[in-house]
NUSEDO-946991 format. One record per residue: residue in three letters; x, y, z of N, C-alpha, C, O, CB in turn. Coordinates in steps of 0.2 Angstrom, whole numbers, padded with zeros to 4 digits, always signed. Last residue first. Glycine has a CB too. Example, Ala and Ser with C-alpha at 12.3 -4.5 7.8 and 13.67 -1.06 7.14 Angstrom:
REM residues 2
SER+0064-0011+0035+0068-0005+0036+0064+0000+0039+0067+0006+0040+0070-0003+0029ALA+0066-0028+0039+0062-0022+0039+0066-0016+0039+0071-0017+0042+0057-0022+0045
END
This chain:
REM residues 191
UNK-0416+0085+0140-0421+0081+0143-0427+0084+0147-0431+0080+0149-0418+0078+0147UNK-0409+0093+0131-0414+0089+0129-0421+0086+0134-0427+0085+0132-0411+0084+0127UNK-0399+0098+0139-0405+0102+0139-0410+0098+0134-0416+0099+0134-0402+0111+0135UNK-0391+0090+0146-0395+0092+0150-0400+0095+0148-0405+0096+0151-0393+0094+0153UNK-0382+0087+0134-0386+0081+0136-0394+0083+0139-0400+0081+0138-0381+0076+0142UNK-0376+0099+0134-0381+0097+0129-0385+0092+0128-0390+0090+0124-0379+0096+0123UNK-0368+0097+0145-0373+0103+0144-0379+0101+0138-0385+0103+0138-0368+0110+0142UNK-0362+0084+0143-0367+0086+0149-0373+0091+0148-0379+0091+0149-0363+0090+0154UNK-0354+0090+0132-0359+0085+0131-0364+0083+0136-0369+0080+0134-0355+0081+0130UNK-0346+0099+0140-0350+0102+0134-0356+0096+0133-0362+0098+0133-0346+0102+0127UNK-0339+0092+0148-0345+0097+0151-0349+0099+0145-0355+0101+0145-0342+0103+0155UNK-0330+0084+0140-0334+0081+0143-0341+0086+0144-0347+0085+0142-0329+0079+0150UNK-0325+0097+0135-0328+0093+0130-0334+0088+0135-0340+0089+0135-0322+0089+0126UNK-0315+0099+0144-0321+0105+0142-0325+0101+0139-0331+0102+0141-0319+0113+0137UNK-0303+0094+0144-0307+0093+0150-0313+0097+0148-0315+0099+0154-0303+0094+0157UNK-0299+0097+0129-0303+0090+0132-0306+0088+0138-0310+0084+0139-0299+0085+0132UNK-0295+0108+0131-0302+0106+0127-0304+0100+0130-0309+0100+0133-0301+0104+0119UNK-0285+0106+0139-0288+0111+0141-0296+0110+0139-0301+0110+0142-0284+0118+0137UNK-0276+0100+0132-0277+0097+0139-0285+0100+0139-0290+0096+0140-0270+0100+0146UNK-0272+0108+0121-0277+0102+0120-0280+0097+0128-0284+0093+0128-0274+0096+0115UNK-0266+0116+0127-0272+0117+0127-0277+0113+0122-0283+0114+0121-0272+0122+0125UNK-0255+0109+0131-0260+0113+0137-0265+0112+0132-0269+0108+0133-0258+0121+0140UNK-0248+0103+0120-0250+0100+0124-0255+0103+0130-0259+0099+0133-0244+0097+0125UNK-0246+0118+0116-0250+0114+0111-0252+0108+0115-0258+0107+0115-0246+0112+0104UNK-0236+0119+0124-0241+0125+0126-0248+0122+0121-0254+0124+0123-0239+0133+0123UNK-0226+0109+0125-0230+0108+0129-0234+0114+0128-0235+0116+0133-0228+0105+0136UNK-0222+0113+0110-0226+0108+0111-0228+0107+0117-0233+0104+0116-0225+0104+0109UNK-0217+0127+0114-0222+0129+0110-0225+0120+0109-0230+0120+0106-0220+0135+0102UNK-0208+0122+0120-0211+0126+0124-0217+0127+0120-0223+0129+0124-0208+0131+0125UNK-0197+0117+0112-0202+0111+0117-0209+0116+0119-0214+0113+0120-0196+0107+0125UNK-0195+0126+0103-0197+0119+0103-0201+0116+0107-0207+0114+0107-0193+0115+0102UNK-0186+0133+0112-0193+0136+0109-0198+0130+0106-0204+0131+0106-0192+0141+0103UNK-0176+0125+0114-0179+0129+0122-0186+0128+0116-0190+0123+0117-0175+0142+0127UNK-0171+0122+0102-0173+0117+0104-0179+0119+0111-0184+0116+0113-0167+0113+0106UNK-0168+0137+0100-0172+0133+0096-0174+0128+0099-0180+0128+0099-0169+0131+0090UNK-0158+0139+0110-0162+0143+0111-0169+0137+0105-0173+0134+0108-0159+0152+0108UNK-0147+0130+0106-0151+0129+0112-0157+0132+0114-0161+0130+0118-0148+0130+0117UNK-0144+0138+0094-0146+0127+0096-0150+0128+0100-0156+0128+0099-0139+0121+0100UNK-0139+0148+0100-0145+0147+0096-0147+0141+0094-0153+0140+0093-0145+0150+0090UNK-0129+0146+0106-0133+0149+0112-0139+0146+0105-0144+0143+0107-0131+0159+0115UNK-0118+0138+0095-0121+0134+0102-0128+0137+0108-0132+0134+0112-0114+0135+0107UNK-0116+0151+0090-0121+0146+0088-0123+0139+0090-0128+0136+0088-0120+0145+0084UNK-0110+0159+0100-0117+0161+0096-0120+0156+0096-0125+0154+0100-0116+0164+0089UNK-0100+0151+0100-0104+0151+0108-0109+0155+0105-0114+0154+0108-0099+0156+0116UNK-0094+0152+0090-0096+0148+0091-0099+0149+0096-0104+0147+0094-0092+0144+0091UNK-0092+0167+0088-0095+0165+0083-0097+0158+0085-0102+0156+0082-0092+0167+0078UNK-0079+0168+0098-0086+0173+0097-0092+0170+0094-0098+0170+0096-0083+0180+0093UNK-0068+0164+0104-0074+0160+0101-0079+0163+0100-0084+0160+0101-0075+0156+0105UNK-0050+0166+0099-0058+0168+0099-0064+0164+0099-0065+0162+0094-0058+0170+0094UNK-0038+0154+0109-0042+0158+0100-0048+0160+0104-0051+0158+0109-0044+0151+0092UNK-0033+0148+0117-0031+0154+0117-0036+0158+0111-0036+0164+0110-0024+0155+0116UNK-0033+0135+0119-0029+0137+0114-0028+0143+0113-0025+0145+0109-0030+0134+0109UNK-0045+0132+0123-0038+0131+0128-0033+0132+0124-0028+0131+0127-0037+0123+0131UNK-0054+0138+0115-0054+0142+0121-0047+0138+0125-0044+0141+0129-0064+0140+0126UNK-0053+0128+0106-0052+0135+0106-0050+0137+0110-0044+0137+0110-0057+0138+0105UNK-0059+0115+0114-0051+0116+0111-0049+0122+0110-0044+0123+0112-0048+0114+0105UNK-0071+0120+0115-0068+0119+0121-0060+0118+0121-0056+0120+0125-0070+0113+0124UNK-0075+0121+0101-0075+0127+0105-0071+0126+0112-0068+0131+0114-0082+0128+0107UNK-0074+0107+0099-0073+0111+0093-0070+0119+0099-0064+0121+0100-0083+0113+0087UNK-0086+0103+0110-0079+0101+0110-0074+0105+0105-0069+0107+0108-0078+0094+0108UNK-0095+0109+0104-0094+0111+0110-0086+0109+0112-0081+0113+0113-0100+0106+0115UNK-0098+0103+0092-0094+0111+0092-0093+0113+0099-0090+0118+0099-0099+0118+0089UNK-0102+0091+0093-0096+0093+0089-0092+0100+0089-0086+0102+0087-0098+0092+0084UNK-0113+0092+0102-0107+0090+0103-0100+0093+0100-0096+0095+0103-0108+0084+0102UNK-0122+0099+0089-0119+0102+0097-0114+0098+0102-0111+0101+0107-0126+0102+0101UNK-0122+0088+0081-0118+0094+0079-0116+0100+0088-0111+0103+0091-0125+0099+0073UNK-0126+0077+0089-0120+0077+0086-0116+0082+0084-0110+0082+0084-0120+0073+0082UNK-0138+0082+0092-0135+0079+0099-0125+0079+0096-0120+0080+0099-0139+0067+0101UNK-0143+0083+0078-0143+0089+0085-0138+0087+0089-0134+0092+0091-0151+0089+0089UNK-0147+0068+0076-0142+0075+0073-0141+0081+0076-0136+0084+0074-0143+0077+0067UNK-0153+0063+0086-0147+0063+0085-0141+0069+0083-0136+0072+0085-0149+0058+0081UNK-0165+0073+0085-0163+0071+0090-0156+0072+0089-0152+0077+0090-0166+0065+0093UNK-0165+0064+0069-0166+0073+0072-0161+0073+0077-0155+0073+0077-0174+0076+0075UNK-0170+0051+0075-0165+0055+0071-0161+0060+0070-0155+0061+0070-0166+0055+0066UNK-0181+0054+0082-0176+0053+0084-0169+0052+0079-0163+0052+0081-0178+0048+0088UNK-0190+0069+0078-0190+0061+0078-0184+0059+0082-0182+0064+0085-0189+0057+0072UNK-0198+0084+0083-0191+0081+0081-0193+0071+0080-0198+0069+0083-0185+0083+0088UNK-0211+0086+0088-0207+0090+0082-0201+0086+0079-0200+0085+0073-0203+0098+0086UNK-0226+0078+0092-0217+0079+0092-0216+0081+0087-0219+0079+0082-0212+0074+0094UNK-0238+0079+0093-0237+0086+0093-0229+0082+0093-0225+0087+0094-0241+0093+0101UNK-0240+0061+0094-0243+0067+0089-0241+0073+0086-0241+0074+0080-0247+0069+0092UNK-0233+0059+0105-0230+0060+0099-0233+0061+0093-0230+0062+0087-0227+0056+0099UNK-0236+0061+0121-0237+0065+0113-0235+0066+0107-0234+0071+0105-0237+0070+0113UNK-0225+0054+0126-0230+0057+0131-0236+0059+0125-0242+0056+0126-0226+0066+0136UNK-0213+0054+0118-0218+0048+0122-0222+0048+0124-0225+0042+0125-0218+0046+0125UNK-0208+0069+0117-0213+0062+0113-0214+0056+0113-0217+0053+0109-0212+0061+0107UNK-0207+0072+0128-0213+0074+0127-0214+0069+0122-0219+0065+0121-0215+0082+0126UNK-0193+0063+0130-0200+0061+0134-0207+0063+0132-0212+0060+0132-0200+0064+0140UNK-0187+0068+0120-0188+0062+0122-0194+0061+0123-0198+0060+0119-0185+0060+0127UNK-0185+0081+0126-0188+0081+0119-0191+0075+0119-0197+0074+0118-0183+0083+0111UNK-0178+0080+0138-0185+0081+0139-0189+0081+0132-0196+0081+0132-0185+0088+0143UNK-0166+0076+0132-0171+0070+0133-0178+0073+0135-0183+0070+0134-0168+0065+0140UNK-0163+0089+0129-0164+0084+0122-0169+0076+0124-0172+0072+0121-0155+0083+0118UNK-0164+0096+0140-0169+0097+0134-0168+0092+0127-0172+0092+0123-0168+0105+0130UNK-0150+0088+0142-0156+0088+0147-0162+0090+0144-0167+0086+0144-0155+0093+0153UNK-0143+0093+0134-0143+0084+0134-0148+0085+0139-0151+0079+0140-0135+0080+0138UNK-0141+0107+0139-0145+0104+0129-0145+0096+0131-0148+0093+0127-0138+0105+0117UNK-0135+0107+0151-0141+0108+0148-0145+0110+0144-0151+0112+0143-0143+0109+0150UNK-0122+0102+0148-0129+0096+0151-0134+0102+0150-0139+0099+0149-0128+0091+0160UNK-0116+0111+0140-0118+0106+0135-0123+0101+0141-0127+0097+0138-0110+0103+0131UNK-0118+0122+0148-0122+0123+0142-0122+0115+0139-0127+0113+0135-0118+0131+0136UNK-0111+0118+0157-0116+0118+0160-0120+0118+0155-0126+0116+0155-0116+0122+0166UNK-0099+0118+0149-0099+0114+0153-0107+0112+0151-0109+0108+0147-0097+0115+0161UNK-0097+0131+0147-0098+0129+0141-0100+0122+0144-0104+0119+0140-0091+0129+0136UNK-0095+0137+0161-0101+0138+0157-0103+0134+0149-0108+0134+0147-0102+0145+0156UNK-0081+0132+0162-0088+0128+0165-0091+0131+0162-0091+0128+0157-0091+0128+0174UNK-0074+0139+0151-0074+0132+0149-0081+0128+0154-0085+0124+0151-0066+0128+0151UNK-0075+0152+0155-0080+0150+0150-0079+0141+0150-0083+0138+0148-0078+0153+0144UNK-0070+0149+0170-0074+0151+0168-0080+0148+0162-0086+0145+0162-0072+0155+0169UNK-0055+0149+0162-0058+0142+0166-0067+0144+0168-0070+0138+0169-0051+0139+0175UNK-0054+0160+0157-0053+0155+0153-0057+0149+0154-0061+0145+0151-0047+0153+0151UNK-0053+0166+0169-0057+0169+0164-0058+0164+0158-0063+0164+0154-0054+0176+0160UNK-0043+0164+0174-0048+0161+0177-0052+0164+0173-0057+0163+0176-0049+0162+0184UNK-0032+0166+0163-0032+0158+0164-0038+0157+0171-0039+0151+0173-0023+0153+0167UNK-0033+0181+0163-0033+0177+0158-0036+0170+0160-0041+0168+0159-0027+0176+0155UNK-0031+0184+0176-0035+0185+0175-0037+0180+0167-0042+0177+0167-0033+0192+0175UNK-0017+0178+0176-0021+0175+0182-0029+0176+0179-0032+0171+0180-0019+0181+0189UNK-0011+0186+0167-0011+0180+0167-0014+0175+0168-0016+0170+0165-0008+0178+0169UNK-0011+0198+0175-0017+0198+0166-0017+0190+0168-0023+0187+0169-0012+0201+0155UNK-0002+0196+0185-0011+0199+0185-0015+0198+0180-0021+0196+0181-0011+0207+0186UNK+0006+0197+0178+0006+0189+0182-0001+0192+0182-0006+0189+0178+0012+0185+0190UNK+0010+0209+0170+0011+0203+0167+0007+0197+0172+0006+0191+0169+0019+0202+0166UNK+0007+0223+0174+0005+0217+0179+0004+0211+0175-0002+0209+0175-0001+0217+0185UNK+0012+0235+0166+0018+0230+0169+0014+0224+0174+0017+0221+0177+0025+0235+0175UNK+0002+0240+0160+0004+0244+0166+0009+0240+0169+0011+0242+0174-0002+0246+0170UNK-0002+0231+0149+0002+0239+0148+0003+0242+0152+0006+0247+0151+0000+0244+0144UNK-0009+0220+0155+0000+0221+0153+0002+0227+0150+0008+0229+0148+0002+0214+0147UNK-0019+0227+0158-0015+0226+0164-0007+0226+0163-0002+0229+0166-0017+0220+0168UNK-0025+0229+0144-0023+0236+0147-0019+0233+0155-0016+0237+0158-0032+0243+0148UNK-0027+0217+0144-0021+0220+0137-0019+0228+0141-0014+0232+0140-0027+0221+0124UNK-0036+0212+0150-0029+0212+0150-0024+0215+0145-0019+0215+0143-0028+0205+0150UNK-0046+0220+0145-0046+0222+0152-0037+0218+0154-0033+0221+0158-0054+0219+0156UNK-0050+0218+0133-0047+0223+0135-0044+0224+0142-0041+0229+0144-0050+0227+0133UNK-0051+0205+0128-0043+0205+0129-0043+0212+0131-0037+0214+0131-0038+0204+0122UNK-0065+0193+0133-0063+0202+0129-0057+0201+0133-0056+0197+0138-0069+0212+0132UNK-0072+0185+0139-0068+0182+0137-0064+0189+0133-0059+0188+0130-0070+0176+0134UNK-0083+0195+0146-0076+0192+0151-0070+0189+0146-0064+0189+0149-0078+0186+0156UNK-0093+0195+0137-0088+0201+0140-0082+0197+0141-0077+0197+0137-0090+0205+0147UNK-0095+0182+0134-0092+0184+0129-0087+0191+0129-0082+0192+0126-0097+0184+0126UNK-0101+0182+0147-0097+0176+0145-0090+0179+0138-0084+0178+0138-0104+0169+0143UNK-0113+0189+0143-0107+0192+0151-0100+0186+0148-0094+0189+0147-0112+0187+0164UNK-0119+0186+0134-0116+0193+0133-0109+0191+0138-0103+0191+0138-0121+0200+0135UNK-0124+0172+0139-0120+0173+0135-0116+0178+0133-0110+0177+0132-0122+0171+0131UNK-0135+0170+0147-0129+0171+0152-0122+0175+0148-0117+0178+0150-0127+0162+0155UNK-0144+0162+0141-0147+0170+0145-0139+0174+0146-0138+0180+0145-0151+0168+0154UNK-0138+0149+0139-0138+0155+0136-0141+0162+0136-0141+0166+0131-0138+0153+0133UNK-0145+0144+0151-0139+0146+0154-0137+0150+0148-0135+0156+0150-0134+0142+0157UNK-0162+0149+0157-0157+0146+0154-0149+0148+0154-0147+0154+0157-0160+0146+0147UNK-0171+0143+0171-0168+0151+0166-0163+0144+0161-0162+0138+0162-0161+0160+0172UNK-0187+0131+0172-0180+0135+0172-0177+0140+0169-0179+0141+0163-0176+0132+0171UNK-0198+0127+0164-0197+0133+0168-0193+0136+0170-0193+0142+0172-0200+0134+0172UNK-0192+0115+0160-0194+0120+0155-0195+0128+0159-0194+0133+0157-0201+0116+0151UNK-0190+0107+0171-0184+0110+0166-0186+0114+0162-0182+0117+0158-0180+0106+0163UNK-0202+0106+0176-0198+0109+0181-0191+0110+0174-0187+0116+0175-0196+0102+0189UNK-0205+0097+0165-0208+0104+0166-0205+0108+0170-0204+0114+0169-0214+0103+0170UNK-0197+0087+0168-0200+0088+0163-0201+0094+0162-0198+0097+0157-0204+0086+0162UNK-0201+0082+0181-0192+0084+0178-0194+0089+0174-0192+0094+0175-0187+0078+0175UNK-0215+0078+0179-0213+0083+0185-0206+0086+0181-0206+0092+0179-0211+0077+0194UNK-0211+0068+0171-0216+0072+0169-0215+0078+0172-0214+0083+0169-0223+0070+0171UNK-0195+0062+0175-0202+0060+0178-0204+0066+0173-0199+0069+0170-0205+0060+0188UNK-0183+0054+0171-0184+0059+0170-0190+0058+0170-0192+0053+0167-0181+0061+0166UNK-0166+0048+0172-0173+0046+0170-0178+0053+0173-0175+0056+0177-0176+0039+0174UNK-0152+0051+0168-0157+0050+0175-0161+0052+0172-0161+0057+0168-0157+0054+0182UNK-0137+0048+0161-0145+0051+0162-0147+0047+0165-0145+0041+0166-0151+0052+0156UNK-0120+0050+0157-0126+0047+0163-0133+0050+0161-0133+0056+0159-0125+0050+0172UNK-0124+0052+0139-0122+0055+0142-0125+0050+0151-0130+0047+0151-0124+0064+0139UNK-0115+0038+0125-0123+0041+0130-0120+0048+0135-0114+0049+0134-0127+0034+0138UNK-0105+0049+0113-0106+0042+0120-0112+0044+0122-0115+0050+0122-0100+0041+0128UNK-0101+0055+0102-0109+0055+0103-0108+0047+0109-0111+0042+0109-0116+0053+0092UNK-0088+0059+0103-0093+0064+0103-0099+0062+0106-0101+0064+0111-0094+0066+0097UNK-0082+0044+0102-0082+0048+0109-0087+0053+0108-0092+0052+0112-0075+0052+0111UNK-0088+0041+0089-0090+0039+0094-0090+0041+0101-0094+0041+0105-0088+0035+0092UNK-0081+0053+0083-0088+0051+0082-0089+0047+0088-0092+0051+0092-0090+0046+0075UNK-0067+0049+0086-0070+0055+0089-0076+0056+0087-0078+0062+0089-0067+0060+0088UNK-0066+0037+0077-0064+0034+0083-0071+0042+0087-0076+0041+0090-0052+0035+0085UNK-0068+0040+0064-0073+0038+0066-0074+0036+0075-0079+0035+0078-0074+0034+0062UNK-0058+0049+0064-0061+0053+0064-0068+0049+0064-0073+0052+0065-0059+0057+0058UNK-0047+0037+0065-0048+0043+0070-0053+0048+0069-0053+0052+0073-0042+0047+0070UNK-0050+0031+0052-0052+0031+0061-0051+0035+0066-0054+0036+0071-0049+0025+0064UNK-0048+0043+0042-0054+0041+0042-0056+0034+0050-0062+0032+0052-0055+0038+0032UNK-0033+0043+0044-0036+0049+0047-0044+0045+0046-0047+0046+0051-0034+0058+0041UNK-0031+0030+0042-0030+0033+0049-0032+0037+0050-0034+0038+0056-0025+0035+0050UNK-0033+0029+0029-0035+0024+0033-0036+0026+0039-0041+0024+0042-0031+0019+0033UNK-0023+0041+0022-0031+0043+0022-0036+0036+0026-0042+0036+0026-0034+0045+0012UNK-0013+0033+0026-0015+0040+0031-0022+0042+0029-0026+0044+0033-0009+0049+0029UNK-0013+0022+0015-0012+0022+0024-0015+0028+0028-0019+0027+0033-0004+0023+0025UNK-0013+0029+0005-0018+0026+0007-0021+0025+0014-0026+0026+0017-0018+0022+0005UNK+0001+0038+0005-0008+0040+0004-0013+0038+0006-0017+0041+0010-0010+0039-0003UNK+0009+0026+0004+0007+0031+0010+0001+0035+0011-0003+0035+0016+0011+0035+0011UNK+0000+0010-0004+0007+0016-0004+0003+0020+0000-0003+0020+0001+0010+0021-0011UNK+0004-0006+0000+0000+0000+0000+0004+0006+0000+0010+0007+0003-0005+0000+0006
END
């Protein structure tokens, strides 16, 4: 075999090796009706995203190392770094937490489900993929401006997803406990 072959052999396992790490299960805990809802009423953590994107800003070190506190920016840098890396944390369990609660409502209702599980998937894989994408960034000193965007809007989409199917899940709740009384009412006025 000539070398060519070899390295495009290697590079196409290693790139199915980090498919597999990307998309492993995540632990989940099962997840009652109760969970369900209690996570949809939660803030979200891309609420959070300007502050995140301030702090990762070079002005506030670029003006320490122009006053000589080289170890001060440093300091400031690498807990500003370690910062965004937990919020990138906490952003990627909670899309793995809206993505099982997508789960559940369509088990609950898979009438009103938006996504299938394919979907699901592919969602689970691109948001992986840039989370990690972004988590090398960020330890490498580069810019992430444009990725923590499009990680906040994943999440924002799926938030709006689910929200606008349990509001479609209410108000069919809503009919149907009306319906019974309707048929009362019309029962009652024949007789």
């Amino acid at each position: 075999m000539s070398l060519p072959i070899i390295l495009f052999i290697a590079f196409a396992v290693v790139l199915l090796v980090l498919l597999v790490w990307t998309v492993r299960p995540a632990k989940q805990v099962p997840l009652s009706v109760d969970d369900v809802l209690d996570t949809l009423c939660q803030k979200r953590h891309y609420a959070r995203l300007p502050q995140i994107l301030q702090c990762l800003r070079q002005d506030d070190t670029d003006f320490l190392y122009a006053r000589g506190h080289h170890e001060l920016g440093d300091r400031l840098r690498r807990e500003r770094k370690r910062i965004a890396l937990r919020y990138l944390t906490q952003l990627e369990d909670e899309y793995q937490l809206l993505l099982e609660t997508s789960r559940i409502l369509a088990k609950i209702a898979p009438e009103i489900s938006m996504t299938d599980e394919f979907q699901l998937f592919r969602l689970k894989v691109r948001f992986v993929v840039c989370c990690r994408y972004l988590r090398w960034r960020l330890r490498l000193g580069l810019q992430p401006w444009d990725l923590f965007g499009i990680l906040s809007d994943m999440e924002g989409d799926i938030t709006l997803r689910l929200e606008a199917a349990t509001a479609h899940m209410g108000e069919r709740a809503a009919l149907a406990s009306e319906f019974p009384s309707f048929l009362q009412d019309r029962g009652g006025g024949r007789e």
